[in-house]
N, C-alpha and C positions, 0 to 999 in steps of 0.2 A: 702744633697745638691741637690738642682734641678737645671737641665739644661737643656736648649732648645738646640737642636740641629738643624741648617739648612744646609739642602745639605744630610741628611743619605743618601741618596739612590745613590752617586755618589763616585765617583772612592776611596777619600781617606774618607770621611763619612763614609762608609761601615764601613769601619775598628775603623774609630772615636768611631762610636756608640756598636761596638763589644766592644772598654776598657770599655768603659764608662761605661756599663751594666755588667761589670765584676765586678766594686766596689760597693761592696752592700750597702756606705752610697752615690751611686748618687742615684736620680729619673730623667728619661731622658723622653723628649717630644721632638717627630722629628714631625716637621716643612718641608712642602715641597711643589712641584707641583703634585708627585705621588698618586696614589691612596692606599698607603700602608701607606702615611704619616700621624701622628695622628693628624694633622692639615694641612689643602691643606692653600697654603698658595702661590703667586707667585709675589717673589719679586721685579722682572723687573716691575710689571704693577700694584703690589698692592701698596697701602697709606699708607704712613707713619701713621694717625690715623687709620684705621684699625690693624696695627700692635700693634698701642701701645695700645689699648685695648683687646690684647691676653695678652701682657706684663702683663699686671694690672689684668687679670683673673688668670692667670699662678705664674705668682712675681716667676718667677726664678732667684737664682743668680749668672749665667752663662750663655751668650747664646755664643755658639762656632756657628761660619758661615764658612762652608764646602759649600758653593755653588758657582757655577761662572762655565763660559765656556771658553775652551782651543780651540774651533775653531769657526771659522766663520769672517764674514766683522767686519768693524771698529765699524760697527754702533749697531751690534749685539751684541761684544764683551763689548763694553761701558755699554748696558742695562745690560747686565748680572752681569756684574764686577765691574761699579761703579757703577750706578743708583743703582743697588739692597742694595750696602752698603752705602750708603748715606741714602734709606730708611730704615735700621737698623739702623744709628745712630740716625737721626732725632727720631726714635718711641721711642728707648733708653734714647735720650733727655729728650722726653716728658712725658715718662714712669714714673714712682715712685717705678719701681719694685728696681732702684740702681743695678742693676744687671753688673758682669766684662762681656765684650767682648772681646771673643778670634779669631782675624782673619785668616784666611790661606792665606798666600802671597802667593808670587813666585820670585824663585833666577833670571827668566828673568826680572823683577823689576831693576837689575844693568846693563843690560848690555852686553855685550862683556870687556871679562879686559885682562890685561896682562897675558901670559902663562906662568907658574911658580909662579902666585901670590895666594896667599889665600885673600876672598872678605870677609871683615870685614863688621857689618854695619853701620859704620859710611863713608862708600863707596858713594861718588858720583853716586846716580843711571841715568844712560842712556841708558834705553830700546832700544833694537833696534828692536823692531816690534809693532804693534798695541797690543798683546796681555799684553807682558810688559807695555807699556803704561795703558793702561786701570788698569793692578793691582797695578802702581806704584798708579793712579790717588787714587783710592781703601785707599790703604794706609796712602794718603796724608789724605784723610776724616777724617780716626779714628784717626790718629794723633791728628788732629786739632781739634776731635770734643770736649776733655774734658774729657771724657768716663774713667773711669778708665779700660783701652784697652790694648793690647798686638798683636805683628802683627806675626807671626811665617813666616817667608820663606821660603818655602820649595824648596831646590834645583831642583833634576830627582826625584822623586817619581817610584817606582819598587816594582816588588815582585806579591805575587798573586795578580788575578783580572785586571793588566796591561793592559789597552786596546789595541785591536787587533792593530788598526788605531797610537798608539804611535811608536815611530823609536825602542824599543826595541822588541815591538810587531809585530812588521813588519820583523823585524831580526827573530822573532822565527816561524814566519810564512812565510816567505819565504825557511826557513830549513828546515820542516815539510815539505814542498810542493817537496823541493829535495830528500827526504830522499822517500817519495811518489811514485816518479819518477822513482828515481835508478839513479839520477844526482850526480855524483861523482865531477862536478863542480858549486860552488855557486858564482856567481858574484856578487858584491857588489859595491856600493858606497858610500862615507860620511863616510869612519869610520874612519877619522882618527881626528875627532873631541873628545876631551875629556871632561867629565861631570862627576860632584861630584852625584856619584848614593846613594840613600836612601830606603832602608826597609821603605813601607806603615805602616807595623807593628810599625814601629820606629818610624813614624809618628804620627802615633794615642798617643805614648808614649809620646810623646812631648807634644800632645794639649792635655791629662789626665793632665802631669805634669803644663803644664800653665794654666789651669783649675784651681789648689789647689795654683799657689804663685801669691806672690805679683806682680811680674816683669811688667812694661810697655814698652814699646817701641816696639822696631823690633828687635827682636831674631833668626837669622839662623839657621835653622835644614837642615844639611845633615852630609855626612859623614865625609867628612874633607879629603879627597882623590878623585886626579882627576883620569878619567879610560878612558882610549881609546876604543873607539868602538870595533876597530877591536880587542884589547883586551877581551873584552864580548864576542863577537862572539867568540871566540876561547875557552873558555869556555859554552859559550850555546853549541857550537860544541860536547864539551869533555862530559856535563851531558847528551846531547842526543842521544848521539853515535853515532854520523855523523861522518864517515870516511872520506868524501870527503874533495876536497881543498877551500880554499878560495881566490877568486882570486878580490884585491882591483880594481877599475875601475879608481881611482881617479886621474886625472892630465891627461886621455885619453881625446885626439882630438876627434871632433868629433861635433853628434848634442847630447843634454842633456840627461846624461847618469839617470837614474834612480838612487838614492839616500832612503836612511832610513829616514821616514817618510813625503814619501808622493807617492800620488798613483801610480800603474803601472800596468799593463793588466794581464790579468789572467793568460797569455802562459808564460810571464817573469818570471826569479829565479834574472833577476837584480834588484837591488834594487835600487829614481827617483832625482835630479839636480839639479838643479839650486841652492836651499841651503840645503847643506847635512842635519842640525839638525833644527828645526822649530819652535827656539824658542828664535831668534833674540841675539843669545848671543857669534855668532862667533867660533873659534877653544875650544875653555880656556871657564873651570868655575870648580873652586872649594872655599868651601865655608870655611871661618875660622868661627868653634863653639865653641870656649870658650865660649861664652856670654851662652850659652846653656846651657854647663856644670857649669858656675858659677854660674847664677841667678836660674835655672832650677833643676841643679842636673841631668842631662841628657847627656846618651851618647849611640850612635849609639850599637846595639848587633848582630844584625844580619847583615853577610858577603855579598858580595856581588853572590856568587856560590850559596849560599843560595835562594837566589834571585831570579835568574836564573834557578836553577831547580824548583820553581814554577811556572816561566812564561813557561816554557818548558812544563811542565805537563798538563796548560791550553792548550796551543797551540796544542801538542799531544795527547788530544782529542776531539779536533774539525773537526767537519766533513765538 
């Protein structure tokens, strides 16, 4: 089976392109902007005909799109998220290679929903930020384009590789920096937001598996379990051996307290405000995965402590 792969060289890619090359009947070709990639290739500003005459050199019959951006303006996040997959379907369109397309969503695509609900996806999506928007729009593309297509949601993404700059990555770099110190107190903010967390590894397992079936539409992958921050934290605590305390900040008066995931000065152990998690989806997100385990065959393995002692291990040796 060949498959193109877009995005290896970013956060869940990595890991994509590790299954992928563990099956000895894929052949994989990564598509990219890097100079590592066996085809430079950039979606935001390349043609739809330029692509599809890779298509038609290649004739893969898979292309998985692992590419898109998790920060920047509206205008940024658009080229990245839509335009770029608009230009994969269109080349797909026009292509001859017949090739399935496998997209990576995202669980902010719904929303904010009710605390206590599990998010099916036959779920009315209401992004509440530009970044949701942009991958709902995403979404709406491969839907509509025909494509025999599949869209994967991926909830929290976690585990090795977690970039520094994510709220869990910031949780474990902010603890590193105490443990540094000899600060026996960690101040924090934002944790009392809860998010259905997911093994990267688990992820890659997913898009192997939607690789090989039939399934179309929009399949949720996470773990099926919501987790309080400050939950995590107190296990990042326990695999790192931080003795000290954790002291929430949340509901303090005041001017804008530092929050999990987003920036704050190098002297600070607080963590920065205004909205604790950054990814427009409110307190509540957990994801219901039948659809996963029924059309897929797929189900979560790796815990979340697991998880955790890898972001821990990165974090604890960076200098």
């Amino acid at each position: 089976m060949r498959v193109l792969l877009i995005g290896a060289n970013g956060y869940l890619g990595r890991f994509v392109a590790d299954r992928l090359l563990a099956d000895p009947a894929v052949q994989l070709t990564a598509l990219g902007r890097g100079d590592d990639a066996d085809v430079r290739f950039d979606l935001a500003s390349g043609s739809p005909g330029a692509l599809t005459r890779f298509l038609d050199a290649v004739h893969p019959g898979v292309v998985v799109n692992c590419a898109g951006a998790t920060r920047g303006g509206a205008r940024e996040l658009t080229r990245h998220n839509t335009v770029a997959v608009a230009t994969v379907c269109e080349a797909l369109r026009r292509s001859g290679c017949g090739a399935r397309l496998v997209q990576i969503g995202c669980g902010a695509e719904y929303g904010p929903s009710q605390p206590g609900s599990s998010t099916a996806e036959d779920a009315v999506p209401r992004p509440g930020g530009p970044y949701g928007v942009s991958k709902l729009a995403a979404t709406e593309l491969v839907l509509g384009s025909g494509l025999d297509a599949v869209v994967l949601r991926v909830f929290s993404p976690c585990g090795p590789g977690t970039p520094a700059g994510s709220p869990l990555g910031r949780l474990a770099e902010a603890m590193r920096r105490a443990m540094q110190s000899g600060d026996g107190d960690l101040k924090l903010a934002g944790l009392g937001v809860q998010r259905d967390f997911i093994d990267v590894r688990d992820v890659a397992r997913a898009v192997h598996a939607a690789s090989l079936s039939a399934a179309q539409g929009v399949i949720n992958i996470g773990s099926g379990r919501a987790v309080r921050l400050r939950d995590a934290a107190s296990v990042l605590a326990r695999v790192a051996g931080y003795g000290g305390a954790l002291h929430e900040l949340d509901g303090v008066p005041g001017p804008a307290r530092p929050s999990i995931g987003h920036p704050r000065s190098e002297t600070e152990h607080t963590a920065p405000a205004a909205y604790p998690y950054p990814d427009g989806c409110g307190s509540w997100q957990q994801a219901d995965v039948r659809t996963a385990r029924d059309r897929l065959g797929w189900r979560p393995r790796i815990n979340l402590e697991e998880s955790l002692a890898d972001i821990w291990m990165e974090a604890a040796c960076r200098i």
